[in-house]
C-alpha positions in Angstrom: 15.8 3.3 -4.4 18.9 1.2 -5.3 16.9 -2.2 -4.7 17.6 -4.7 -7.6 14.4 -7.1 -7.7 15.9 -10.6 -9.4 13.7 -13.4 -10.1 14.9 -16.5 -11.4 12.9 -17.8 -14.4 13.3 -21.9 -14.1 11.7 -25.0 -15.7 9.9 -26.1 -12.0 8.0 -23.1 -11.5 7.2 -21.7 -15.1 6.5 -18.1 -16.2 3.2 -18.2 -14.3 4.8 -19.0 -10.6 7.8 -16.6 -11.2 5.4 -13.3 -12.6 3.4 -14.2 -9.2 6.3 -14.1 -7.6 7.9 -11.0 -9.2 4.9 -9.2 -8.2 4.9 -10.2 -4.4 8.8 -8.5 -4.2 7.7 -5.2 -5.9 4.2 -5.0 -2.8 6.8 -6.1 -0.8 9.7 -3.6 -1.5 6.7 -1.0 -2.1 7.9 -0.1 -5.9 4.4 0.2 -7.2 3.3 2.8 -4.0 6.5 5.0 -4.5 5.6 4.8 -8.2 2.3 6.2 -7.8 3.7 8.9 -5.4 6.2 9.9 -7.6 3.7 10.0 -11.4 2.2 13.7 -10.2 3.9 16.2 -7.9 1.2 17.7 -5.5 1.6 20.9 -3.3 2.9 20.4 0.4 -0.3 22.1 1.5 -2.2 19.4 -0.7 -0.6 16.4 0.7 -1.2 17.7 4.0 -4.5 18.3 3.8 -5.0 14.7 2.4 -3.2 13.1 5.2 -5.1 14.8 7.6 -8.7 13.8 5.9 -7.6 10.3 5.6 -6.7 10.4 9.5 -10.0 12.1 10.4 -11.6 9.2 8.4 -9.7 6.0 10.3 -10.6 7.9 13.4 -14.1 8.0 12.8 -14.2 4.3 11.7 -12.4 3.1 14.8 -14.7 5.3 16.6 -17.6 3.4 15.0 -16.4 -0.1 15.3 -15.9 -0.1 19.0 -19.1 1.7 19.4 -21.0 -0.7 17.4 -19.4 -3.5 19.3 -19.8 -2.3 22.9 -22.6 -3.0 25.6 -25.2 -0.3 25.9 -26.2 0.3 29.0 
């Protein structure tokens, strides 16, 4: 992660307008997610397992959208 984020602090935007800004770069470079990745090592079998929960669970909901949605015969 060699990403500088630089924000330039001037009088026509204020502190206010550049924080908001700041904030926009780090969801945008993803600095906050790779920080939360990084704060507690897990177990390859753990992360796995998680990944494959949280794939069984969009499944399901797409399952139940286009159910919910579609003519019944």
């Amino acid at each position: 992660m060699s990403q500088q984020i630089t924000v330039i602090i001037d009088e026509r935007f204020g502190v206010d307008k550049s924080l908001r800004k700041f904030k926009r770069m780090c969801d945008s470079y993803g600095i906050v997610k790779e920080y939360r990745k990084r704060s507690e090592y897990k177990k390859p079998s753990v992360r796995m397992k998680e990944k494959i929960e949280a794939s069984v669970k969009r499944r399901e909901k797409t399952v139940f959208k286009s159910s919910r949605f579609s003519k019944k015969i």
